[in-house]
Each structure stands twice: as structure tokens, then as C-alpha cells.
N, C-alpha and C positions, 0 to 999 in steps of 0.2 A: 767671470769670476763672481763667487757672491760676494755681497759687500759686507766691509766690516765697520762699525762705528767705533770712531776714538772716543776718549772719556778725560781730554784734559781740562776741561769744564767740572765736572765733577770732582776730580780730584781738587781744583780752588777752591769748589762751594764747600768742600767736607774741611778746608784748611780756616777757609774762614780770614784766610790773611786778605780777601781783595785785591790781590796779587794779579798785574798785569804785564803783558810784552811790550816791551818799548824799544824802538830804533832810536838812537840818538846820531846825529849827525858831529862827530868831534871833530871833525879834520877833514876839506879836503880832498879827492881824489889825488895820489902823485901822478902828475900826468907824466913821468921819470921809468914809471913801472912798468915794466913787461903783463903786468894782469892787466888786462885793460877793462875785465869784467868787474872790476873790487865793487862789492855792495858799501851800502853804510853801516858803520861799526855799530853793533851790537851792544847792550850792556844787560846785563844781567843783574837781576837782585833775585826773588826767588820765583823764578819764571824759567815757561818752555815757548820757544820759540820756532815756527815754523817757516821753513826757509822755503819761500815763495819763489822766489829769482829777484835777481837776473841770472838764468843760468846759460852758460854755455854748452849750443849741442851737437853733434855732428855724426853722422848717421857711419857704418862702417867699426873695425878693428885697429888698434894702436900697434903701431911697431914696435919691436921690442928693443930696448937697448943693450947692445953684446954687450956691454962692459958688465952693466949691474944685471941685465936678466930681466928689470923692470921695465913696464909699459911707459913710452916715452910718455904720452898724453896724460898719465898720472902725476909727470914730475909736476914740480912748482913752478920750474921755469920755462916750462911749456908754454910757448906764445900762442895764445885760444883768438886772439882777436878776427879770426875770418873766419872765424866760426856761425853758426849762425844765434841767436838769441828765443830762448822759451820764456815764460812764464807755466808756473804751477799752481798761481791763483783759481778756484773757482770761478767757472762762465758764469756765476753771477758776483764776482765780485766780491762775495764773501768768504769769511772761515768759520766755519763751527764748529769749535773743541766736541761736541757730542758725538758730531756725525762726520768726522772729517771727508771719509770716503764715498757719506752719502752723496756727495758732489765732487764728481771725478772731474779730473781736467782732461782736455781731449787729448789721443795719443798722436804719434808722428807720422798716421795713415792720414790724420783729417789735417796736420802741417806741414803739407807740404811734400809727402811720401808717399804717395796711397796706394803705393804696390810693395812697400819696404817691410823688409819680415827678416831678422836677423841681432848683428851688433849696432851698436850704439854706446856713444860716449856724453854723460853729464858732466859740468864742471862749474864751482862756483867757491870764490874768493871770497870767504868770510872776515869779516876786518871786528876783532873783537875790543871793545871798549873797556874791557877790565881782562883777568888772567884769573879764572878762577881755577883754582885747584884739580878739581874732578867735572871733567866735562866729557860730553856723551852723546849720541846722537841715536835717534831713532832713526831705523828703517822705514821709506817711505811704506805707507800701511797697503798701498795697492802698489802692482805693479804688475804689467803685463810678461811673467816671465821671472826669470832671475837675474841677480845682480851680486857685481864684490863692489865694498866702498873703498876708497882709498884718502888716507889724512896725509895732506903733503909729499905724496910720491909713496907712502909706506899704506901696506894693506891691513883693512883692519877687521875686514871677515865680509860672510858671503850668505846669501840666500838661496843655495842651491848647492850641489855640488859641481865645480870650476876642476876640470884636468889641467894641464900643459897643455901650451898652444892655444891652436884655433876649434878644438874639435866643441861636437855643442854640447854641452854642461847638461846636468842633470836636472830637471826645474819643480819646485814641488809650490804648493798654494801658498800664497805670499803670507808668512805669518809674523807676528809681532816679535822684534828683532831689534838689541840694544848694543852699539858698537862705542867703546870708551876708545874718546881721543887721548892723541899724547900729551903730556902733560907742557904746559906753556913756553918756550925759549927749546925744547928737544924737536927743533924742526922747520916750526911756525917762524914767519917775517915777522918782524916789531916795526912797531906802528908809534911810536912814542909811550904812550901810559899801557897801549893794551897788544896785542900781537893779530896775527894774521893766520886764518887756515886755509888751506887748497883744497876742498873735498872733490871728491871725484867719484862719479856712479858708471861701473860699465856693466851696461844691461846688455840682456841676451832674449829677444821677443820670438820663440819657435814658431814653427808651420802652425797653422789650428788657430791664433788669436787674427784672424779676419775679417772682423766687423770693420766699418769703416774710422769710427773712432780710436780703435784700439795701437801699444803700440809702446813700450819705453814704463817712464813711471808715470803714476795716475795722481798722484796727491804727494805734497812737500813732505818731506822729512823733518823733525823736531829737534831741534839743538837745546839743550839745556843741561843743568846739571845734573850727575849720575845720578842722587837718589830719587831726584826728583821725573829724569827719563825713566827710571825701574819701575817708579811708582805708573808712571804713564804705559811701559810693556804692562805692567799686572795689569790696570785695568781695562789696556786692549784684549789681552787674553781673556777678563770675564768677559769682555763682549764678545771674543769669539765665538765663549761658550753660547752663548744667551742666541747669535747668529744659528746657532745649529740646534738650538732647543728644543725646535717642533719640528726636524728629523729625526732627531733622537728617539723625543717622545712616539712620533709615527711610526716609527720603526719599529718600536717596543710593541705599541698595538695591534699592527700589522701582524706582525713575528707569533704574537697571543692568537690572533685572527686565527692564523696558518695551522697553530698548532690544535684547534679547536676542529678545525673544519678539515683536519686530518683524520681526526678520532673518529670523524664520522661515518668513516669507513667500516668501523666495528659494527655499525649498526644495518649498514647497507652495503653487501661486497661487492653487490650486483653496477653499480652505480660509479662511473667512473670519474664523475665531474668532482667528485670530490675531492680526489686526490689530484687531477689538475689544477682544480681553483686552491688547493694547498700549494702545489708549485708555484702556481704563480704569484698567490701572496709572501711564500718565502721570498722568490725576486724582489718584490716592490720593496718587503723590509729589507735584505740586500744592500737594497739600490740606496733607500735612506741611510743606513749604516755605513755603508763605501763613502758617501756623500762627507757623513760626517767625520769618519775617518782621514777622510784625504785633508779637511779642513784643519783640524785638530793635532794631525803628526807627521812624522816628514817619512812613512812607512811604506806611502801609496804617492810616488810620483804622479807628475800631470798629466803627460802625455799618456801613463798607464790610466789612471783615472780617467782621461774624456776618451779613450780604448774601450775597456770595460761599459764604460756607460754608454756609448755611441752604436758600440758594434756587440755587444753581448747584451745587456740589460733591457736595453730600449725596445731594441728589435723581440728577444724574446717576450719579454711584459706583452708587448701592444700583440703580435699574434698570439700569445698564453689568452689573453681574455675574452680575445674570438671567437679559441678552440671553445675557452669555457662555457660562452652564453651558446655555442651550438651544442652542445654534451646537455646544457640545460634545458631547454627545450626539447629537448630530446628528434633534434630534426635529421632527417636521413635524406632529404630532395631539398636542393639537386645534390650529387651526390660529390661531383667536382668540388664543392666548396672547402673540407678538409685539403684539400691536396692545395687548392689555390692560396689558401693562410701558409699552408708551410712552404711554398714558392714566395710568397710574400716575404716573409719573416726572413728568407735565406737571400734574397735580393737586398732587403732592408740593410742586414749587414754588412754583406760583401759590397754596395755601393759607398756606406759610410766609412769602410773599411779603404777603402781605393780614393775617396774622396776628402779625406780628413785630414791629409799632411802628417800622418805618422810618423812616417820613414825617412824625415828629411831631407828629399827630395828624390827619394829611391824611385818613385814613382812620377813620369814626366807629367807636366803642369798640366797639357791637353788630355790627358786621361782622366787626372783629377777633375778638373772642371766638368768631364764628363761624367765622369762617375756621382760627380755631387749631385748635376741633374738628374742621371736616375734614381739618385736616392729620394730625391723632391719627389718625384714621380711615383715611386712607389711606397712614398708617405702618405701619396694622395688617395692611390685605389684602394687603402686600406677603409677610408670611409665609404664610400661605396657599396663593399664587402660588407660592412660593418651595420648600416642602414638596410641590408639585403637579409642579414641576420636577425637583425632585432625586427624586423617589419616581420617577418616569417613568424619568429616567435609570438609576438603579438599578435597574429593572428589563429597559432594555436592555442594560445593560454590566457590570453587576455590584460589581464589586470598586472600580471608576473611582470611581463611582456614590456608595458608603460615604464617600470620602475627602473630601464635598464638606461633609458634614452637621456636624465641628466648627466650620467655619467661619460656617457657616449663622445659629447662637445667638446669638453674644456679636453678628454683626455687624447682624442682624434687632435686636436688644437697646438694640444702640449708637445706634439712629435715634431713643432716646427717651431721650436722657440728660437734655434738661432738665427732662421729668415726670418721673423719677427723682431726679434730685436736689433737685426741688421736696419731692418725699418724701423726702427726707434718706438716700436710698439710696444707696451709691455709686458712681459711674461716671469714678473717675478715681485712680489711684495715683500717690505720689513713691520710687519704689526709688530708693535714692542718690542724691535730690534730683532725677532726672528725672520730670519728668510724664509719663503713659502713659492713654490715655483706651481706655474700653471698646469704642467704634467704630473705634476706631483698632486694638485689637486683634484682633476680627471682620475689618475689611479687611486687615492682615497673612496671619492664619490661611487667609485664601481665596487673599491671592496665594502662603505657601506651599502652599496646595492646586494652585493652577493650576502651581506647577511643579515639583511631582511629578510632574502628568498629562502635561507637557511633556515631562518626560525619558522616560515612558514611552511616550507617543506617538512620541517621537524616536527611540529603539529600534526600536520597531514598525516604524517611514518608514526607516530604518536596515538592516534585515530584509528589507522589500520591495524597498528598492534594491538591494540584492545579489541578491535573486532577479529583479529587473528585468536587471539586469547578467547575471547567468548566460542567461537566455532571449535577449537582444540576445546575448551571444557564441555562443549555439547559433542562432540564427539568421543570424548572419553565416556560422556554417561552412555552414547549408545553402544561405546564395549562394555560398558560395564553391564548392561542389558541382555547383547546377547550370550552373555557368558554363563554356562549355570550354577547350580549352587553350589554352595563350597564344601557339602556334605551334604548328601543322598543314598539314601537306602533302600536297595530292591531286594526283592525275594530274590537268597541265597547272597545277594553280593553286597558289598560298603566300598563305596565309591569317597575320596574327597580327593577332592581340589584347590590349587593354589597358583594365584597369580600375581607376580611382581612387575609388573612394566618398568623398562629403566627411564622411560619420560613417562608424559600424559597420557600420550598415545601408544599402546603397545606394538608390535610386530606379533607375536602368539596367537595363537588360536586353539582354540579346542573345542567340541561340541560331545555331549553326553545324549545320549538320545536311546529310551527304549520301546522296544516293539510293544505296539500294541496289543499283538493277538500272542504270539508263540514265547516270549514270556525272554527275548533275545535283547541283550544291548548291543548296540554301537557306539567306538568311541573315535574320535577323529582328530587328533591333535598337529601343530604345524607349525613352520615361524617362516614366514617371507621375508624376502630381502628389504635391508633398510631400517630407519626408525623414522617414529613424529608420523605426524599427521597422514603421508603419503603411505605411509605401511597401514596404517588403522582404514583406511581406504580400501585396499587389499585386502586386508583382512575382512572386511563387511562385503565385498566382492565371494570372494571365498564361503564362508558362512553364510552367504547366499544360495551361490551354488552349490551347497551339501544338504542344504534343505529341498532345493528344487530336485536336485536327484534322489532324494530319499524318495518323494511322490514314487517313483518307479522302480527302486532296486536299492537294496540295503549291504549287496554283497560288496566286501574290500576294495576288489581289485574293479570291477565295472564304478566304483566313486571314483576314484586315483585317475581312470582314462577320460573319465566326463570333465574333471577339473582341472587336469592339462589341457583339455580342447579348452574350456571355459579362459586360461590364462594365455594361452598358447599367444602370441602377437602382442601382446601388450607391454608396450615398451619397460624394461626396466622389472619386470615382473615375472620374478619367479618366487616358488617355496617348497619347503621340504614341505611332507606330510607323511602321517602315518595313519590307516584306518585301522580300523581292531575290530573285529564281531565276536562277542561272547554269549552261547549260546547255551541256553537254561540246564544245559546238561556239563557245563566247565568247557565245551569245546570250543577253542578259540581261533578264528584267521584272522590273519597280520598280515595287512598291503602294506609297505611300504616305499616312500620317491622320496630317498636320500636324508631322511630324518632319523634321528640316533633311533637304536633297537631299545624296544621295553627290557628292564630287568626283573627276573621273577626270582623270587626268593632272596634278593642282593646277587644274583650273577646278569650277566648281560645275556641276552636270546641271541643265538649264533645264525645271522640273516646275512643274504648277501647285499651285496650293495646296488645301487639304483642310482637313477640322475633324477635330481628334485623336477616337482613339476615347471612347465611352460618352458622348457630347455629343449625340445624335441616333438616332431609331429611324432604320434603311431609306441610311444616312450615304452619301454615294458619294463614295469617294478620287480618288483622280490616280492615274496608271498611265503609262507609257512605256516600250521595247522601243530596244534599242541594239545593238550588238556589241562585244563585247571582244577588243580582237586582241592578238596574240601581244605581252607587254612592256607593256603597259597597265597600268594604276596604278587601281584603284577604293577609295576612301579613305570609310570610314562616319566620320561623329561627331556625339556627342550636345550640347545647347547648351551645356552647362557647361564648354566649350571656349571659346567664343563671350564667355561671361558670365565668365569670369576678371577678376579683378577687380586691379591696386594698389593699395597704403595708399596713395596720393592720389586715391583714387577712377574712375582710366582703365579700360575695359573692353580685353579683351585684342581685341577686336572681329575682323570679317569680313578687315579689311585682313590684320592680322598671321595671322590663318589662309591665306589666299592665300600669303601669303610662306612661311609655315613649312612650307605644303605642296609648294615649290619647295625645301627644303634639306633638310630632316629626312629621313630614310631609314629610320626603325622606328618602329612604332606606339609604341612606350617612349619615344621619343626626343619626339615630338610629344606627348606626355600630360604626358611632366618639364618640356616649356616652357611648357605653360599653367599645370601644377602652382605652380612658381616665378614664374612671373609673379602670380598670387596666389588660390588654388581658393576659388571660394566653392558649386559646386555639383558632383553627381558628374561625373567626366568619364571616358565609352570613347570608343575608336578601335579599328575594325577596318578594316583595309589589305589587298587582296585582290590580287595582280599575276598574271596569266596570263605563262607560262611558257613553252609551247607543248611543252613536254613528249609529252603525250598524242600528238600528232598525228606524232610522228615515231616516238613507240613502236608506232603503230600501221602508220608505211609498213615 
């Protein structure tokens, strides 16, 4: 249990009164009396008093008495004399209102019990020297378990939730607890000037508190007067809080951690560690938040508490941060070591789970025992695994690699704090009153290891996007390059062109190209599959290969066959295309492989259809032969004309193409109204209008 420090010190020094506990000795023992424990009488000015012993103890359940229903051992006139005798002094002798619990007294395993795990009865004869009005009694501030107190036979409340009978109560983290006695002569023996109280503690110690000290209650209870015990619960209560201040805090950072290194996924989807090392640091915060949860309200019992953390928490953290530094590294050999983390981690469990004393006593004792040592056991090859990991790493990465190994220690270390502490080693500090545990500082140390690596890897991704960035702007200049002009004028014809990329990189293509000698254009337009970068790829591919086939042959249908061979196998690669040859006399052929039909005049050219290139060895297009006469309109465009999209979801569709290509009068003009009506993919348009130029240059 962690500990918690009293603060009845503080509350004197803020009083200022120099107010102290005094025993006074009035009277006496009656050696006449059935209590053979009676302390000496007490007196009270304005003081808390903590009641050390002598108390009477004895291990085991009270019988009940049929008459009244009550626990015989609770009456008053219960004779305790063969009982045996404790003290609840500190093993050194002292008390100190600061820290009371800082200095636990040993339980009933190290006096005399060291196999005993169950009921127990306290009992102790207060012999009071005055009769003040409002008196009260704190709950001892530790205790192994829960407990009801009892004032002279009558109950006066509980730390836990207590059924009927003998069955085991509900036990939650011993919290700061103020129980008013009854008032003076309604109960209490009289003693001449002052009276007498019977209190009575009957603790309940479950399976799981096994250390060899543990065991009953840890530190005396505080007798004094009501306002002044309320004041002493308030300021145990602020030390609770202050006891769980730096899980809180960690958890909160943690929590922030997880959620940062969550996001990172936006940047990287390829990259799976990130959403593991997010798993795993939501666990750690978790684990601090349950921590402080259980300490702070009675919502998370104990047994479910050292559940959760024993058999869910622990196990998963310690192999979560295995998987992680292997993800990080990015290590593939040997290839067993994933599978042997997740054997580990299901082992880890199920042995703590069989070995922990859950089930009160569902599970027989030589299983337990058993199961504890394999839990040891496979606490241990986790470090092993874990040095086999980070050594791998370090020797792919280097410097990364180093940063992992402080964290590596304390938190390998911290999976064995209860055999540690069983050996009175430490595994747990209060710097200014917060508790800080060893595993708890092993899983910090790694998540600030993981986010060092973070930022540095963030750098890195940071680095390469900017070089990403530089090659995507040098590859746009070189579509911009091979693309021709936006307006070109040959004899007889007027050519312009327009291009929209919907990124940096287009998918589109087109090439304008006229013959040298016979006075003939070709026009080549296309969109391959995809956008970004890998299409601009393609497409510099392609406009490649229309130039190298031009060398030999300028007819339609012989470019369409060269440029499926040319794409044919390569993965992921295909595209429409359309060739055109327009010949000085208006007569035009049109190959086309599955790219829209040119419109002449505002109607669509009635082609049949085709399978785009690189879909087919041997492919055979569609081809047709027209004439263009003088003032004719032959209009190219690519779908992303077509597929323009509204924010309400409407496509800029076939219709409003027919229309726009009855008004618009510039290939600019018709790209800006699909643009604005809403671009979701690239979009050209090449508009080619015979002029009839040539033929009269020629009469």
C-alpha cells in the first residue's frame, strides 16, 4: 500500500496553542475488573491522542451472540485476558504527527502468524480522565485490509464494505476515516471523575497482502475531540492528495504524450510504431490514473485494483514497449521474436492471474505457489528478450539505439517490486510527500526515450519532406516543359491549349506536334491512372514514347500499339489516350484507347469504344476518318471536365459540357468553368478550329 503521512503536527503548529498529549496516571488499575488490558486514563485539554497499546489481539472470527445478533468479542464484558498483547508503537520508538504511517509497525505475519491471512480481533480499554462532550476517533491511517470499529459493544462504522456473517467484505485503500463515539455515561464504565471506553477493531487481511511484515493494522488510531479529529481527517486527506500528486501529474503527461504521438500517424500511415507507442503510453497514463483513482475513492476496490494492475496493465506495458522498440528499429531477424513478446505478455498474466490470491482461495495454494514462480520466471526472460532487442537495434542505428538502455533497468527492475520488497529492498519513494515507484520510473524514462526518438525522427520526416517538396516542384517544371504552348498557329489551323493539374504533378498529357515536310499535325492527348508525383512519372514515360515513335511513323493507330507495348507490364500503369492526325487538306484520323471522343462543332464524334492502354497485349482501338472544313471547331478534353464535382455532391456532367461547348470561345474559358464549378481531378482542353488560311495562301 502506498503510504500516507498524518499532518497532526501541522495542524498544532498553525494553532499556535503548543498543545500537547498527556497520559495521566489518576487511579490505579481495579484489579476487581474483567478488562485486565485497562491503559492509563487519558485526559484531554485540546489534544489528539494516539492510541499505541496495550492492545489486545487475537487472530481468527468472533462468535455471535443469538440474543443481541452482536459480536461476542465486541462486548465490554468480554474477558480478553488470554489474549495475546501488541503494541502499535513505531520500531523505532517514536511518533511523528507528520508522517505517522511513514513508520509502519510490523503486521501479525512478522508476530507470530507468518502464514495467517484472514480475521482478526483488536481490543483496547481506554480509561478516560475527563468526559468531554464530542469525542472521536480516527481510523488507523494504514491497515492491511479493511475493518468495522466498535465503542463498547455498539458499531460505529467500517472501512470497507462488511455483509452478514463470515463471508469476505469488500476492501478498498485505507482512507482517512472519522468515527464519533458515544457520548459519556450511554455505555462507557465510570471510573470515578472520568469513564471508560471498549474499542474494538475487527480487521479483515485478504489473499495478496504477503509480504512477511504485513498483516492487521499498521499505525495507532487518534482519539480526540471531534473538531479537532475532523481537522486531522482534512489534513490526512490533503496528504492523500499531495501522496498521489506525481501520478496524477504523470499521467496527465503521459496521457498528452499518447495523444501527440498518435497524431503522428497523419504524417506517416506507412509507420506502425506510432500507433503502438500511442497504445502503450495511453496504458502507462492508465495505469497512473487507476493508481490514483483507487487511492482517492472507494469506486475501484483492491482486489480489482492489484487485478487490473498485476494481470492487465503490467503485463501489457512491459511487452507494449518491446513490440515498440522492435517496430522502431524497424527489425525483421529473427523473426520469432514478435510471437515470443506475445507468449511472454500472455504468460506474464495468466501466472499473476493464478498466483495472486484473487479468488479467495478458489485456486488451491500449490498452484498458487506455482503459478507465482512462473510468473518470476517469465518476469525474468523478458530482460533477455529485451537486451536482444535493444542490442539489435544499436547495432542498426547506432546512437538511437544507446538512448533506449536507461530506460531499459529500473523498468525490467520495476516488474519485481513485490519480491523486492518482500526483501525489504526499496522500490518506492515520498520526495515531498509524493509517492514515486520504481516501475513507474522505468516506464517514464522510456516514454522520455520514445520522445526524444520522436522528435528526432520528426526532423528526419521533416528533412525528407522538403526534399520530397523540392523533387515534386522540379518535376512539375519538367511538365511544365514538356507541354506546348498555350496558343499556336499553323497554316490553316489555331490550336490553344489549357491545363489545370488538380496537384503539382498532373496525370494529363498531350503533345502538339507538326510535320515537317507535308504541312500535317498530330495531336496526342491522355490521362493515366492516379495523381502526384507517380503519374508525372507516367506521364514523362509516355511523352517519351511518342516522341521516340514519332522518329518512324506519325500514323494514329501504329503510336496507340507502340505505347501499350511501351506500358504494357508495368505495374499500376495504365492510360487513356487519344492520337488525332490532321492533314493540310482538314482530313483527320482519330485513334483512340478508352479516352473521351473529341467534339466538333459542340457535338460528340460517334467512336466506339476501346480498353485504355497497358490493359492488354495485341489491344485493338477504335479509329475513324472525317474532314474538317474550313471554321470547324474540334474541341479535345480530358474526364476531369466531366467529373467536376459541387460541395453538394453534383457532377459537372455530359449535359453542361454540351452547353459550355456552345458558349465558351477559349479553351481558358471552358477549363475556368469546370475549375469553379468544383476541380476534383486534372483537367486540359485542346481546341483546334481550321481557318482555311492555307488554301487561299496557296491560290
Amino acid at each position: 500500500m502506498a503510504p500516507r503521512p498524518g499532518v497532526s503536527f501541522v495542524l498544532l503548529t498553525i494553532c499556535g496553542l503548543g498543545i500537547v498529549a498527556s497520559a495521566q496516571l489518576l487511579a490505579p488499575p481495579n484489579p476487581a475488573s474483567a478488562i485486565p488490558n485497562l491503559a492509563p486514563p487519558i485526559a484531554f485539554g485540546q489534544s489528539v491522542v494516539p492510541l499505541k497499546g496495550p492492545w489486545k489481539f487475537q487472530i481468527g472470527d468472533s462468535p455471535i451472540d443469538s440474543k443481541t445478533g452482536r459480536p461476542l468479542w465486541a462486548e465490554p464484558s468480554f474477558d480478553d485476558s488470554h489474549w495475546e498483547t501488541v503494541d502499535l508503537t513505531p520500531a523505532t520508538g517514536k511518533f511523528d504527527p507528520v508522517e505517522p504511517i511513514g513508520l509502519p509497525v510490523l503486521g501479525w505475519r512478522a508476530k507470530g502468524h507468518p502464514n495467517y491471512l484472514g480475521w482478526a480481533w483488536y481490543r483496547m480499554a481506554v480509561s478516560l480522565a475527563e468526559n468531554p462532550p464530542n469525542l472521536a476517533l480516527a481510523g488507523p491511517a494504514r491497515v492491511d485490509g479493511g475493518y468495522q470499529v466498535f465503542s463498547n459493544g455498539d458499531l460505529l462504522g467500517a472501512m470497507g464494505k462488511f455483509g452478514k456473517g463470515g463471508e469476505a467484505p469488500t476492501i478498498y485503500w485505507s482512507q482517512p476515516a472519522l468515527f464519533l463515539l458515544p457520548q459519556a455515561g450511554s455505555g462507557g464504565r465510570q471510573t470515578g471523575h472520568g469513564s471508560q471506553q471498549i474499542l474494538t477493531f475487527r480487521v479483515w487481511t485478504p489473499p495478496g497482502f504477503n509480504f512477511p511484515d504485513q498483516g492487521g493494522i499498521r499505525s495507532a488510531p487518534l482519539l480526540g475531540e471531534a473538531d479537532l479529529i475532523a481537522a486531522e481527517v482534512r489534513l490526512e486527506w490533503t496528504a492523500r492528495f499531495r501522496g498521489v500528486a506525481f501520478s496524477l501529474f504523470d499521467g496527465l503527461i503521459v496521457f498528452l504524450l499518447a495523444i501527440v504521438t498518435s497524431s503522428l500517424i497523419l504524417f506517416d500511415r506507412s509507420d506502425r510504431v506510432y500507433l503502438v507507442a500511442a497504445v502503450v503510453l495511453s496504458l502507462v497514463a492508465g495505469l497512473d490514473l487507476l493508481y490514483s483513482l483507487a487511492n482517492l475513492t472507494t469506486l475501484l476496490d483492491l482486489t480489482t485494483y492489484v487485478l487490473l494492475l498485476e494481470c492487465v496493465f503490467l503485463p501489457l506495458i512491459m511487452g507494449g514497449w518491446m513490440l515498440v522498440w522492435w517496430l522502431w528499429f524497424r527489425l525483421v531477424r529473427p523473426a520469432w521474436v514478435p510471437w515470443a513478446i506475445a507468449l511472454l505478455t500472455v504468460g506474464y498474466s495468466a501466472s499473476q492471474l493464478l498466483g495472486g490470491d484473487f479468488f479467495n482461495g478458489a485456486v488451491p495454494h500449490s498452484l498458487g505457489l506455482f503459478s507465482h514462480a512462473v510468473s518470476v520466471t517469465v518476469r525474468m526472460l523478458f530482460l533477455p528478450l529485451m537486451l536482444l532487442i535493444v542490442g539489435l537495434g544499436i547495432r542498426k542505428e547506432g546512437r538511437g539505439g544507446w538512448l533506449v538502455l536507461p530506460a531499459l533497468i529500473p523498468m525490467t527492475v520495476g516488474q519485481f517490486e513485490s519480491e523486492l520488497a518482500a526483501l525489504h529492498i526499496p522500490t518506492a519513494w515520498s520526495p515531498f510527500g509524493s509517492v514515486v515507484f520504481l516501475g513507474q520510473v522505468g516506464f517514464d524514462l522510456s516514454a522520455a526515450a520514445i520522445s526524444l526518438l520522436l522528435l528526432r525522427r520528426l526532423l528526419l520526416s521533416v528533412r525528407r519532406q522538403r526534399q520530397m517538396a523540392l523533387d515534386v516542384k522540379q518535376a512539375q517544371e519538367v511538365q511544365q516543359v514538356i507541354l506546348p504552348e498555350a496558343r499556336l498557329t499553323l497554316p490553316g489551323l489555331m490550336i490553344e491549349s489549357e491545363y489545370r493539374p488538380a496537384r503539382e504533378v498532373g496525370g494529363d498529357f498531350f503533345q502538339i506536334v507538326p510535320h515537317k515536310t507535308d504541312g500535317s499535325l498530330l495531336i496526342v492527348a491522355g490521362d493515366v491512372t492516379g495523381k502526384g508525383l507517380k503519374a508525372g512519372m507516367l506521364v514523362a514515360l509516355i511523352v517519351g514514347a511518342v516522341r521516340s515513335t514519332l522518329d518512324w511513323s506519325n500514323e494514329p493507330m501504329a503510336l496507340l500499339q507502340a505505347l501499350n507495348r511501351r506500358v504494357l507490364g508495368r505495374a499500376d500503369a495504365q492510360a487513356t489516350c487519344l492520337a488525332m492526325r490532321i492533314a493540310a487538306d482538314g482530313e483527320v484520323i482519330v485513334a483512340n484507347a478508352g479516352h473521351m471522343p473529341p467534339y466538333l462543332n459542340g457535338e460528340p464524334v460517334a467512336m466506339e469504344g476501346a480498353l485504355p492502354l497497358g490493359m492488354i497485349e495485341g489491344a485493338e482501338f477504335s479509329e475513324m476518318l472525317f474532314q474538317l472544313k474550313d471554321g470547324d471547331r474540334l474541341v479535345l478534353l480530358s474526364d476531369g471536365l466531366v467529373e467536376a464535382t459541387d460541395p453538394n455532391g453534383n457532377l459537372f456532367g455530359f449535359e453542361r459540357v454540351h452547353d459550355l461547348l456552345r458558349t465558351a470561345t477559349t479553351a481558358a474559358g471552358i477549363a475556368t468553368a469546370a475549375q469553379t464549378f468544383g476541380q476534383e481531378d486534372d483537367i486540359s482542353v485542346i481546341s483546334v478550329t481550321r481557318t482555311g488560311k492555307s488554301e487561299s495562301a496557296a491560290a
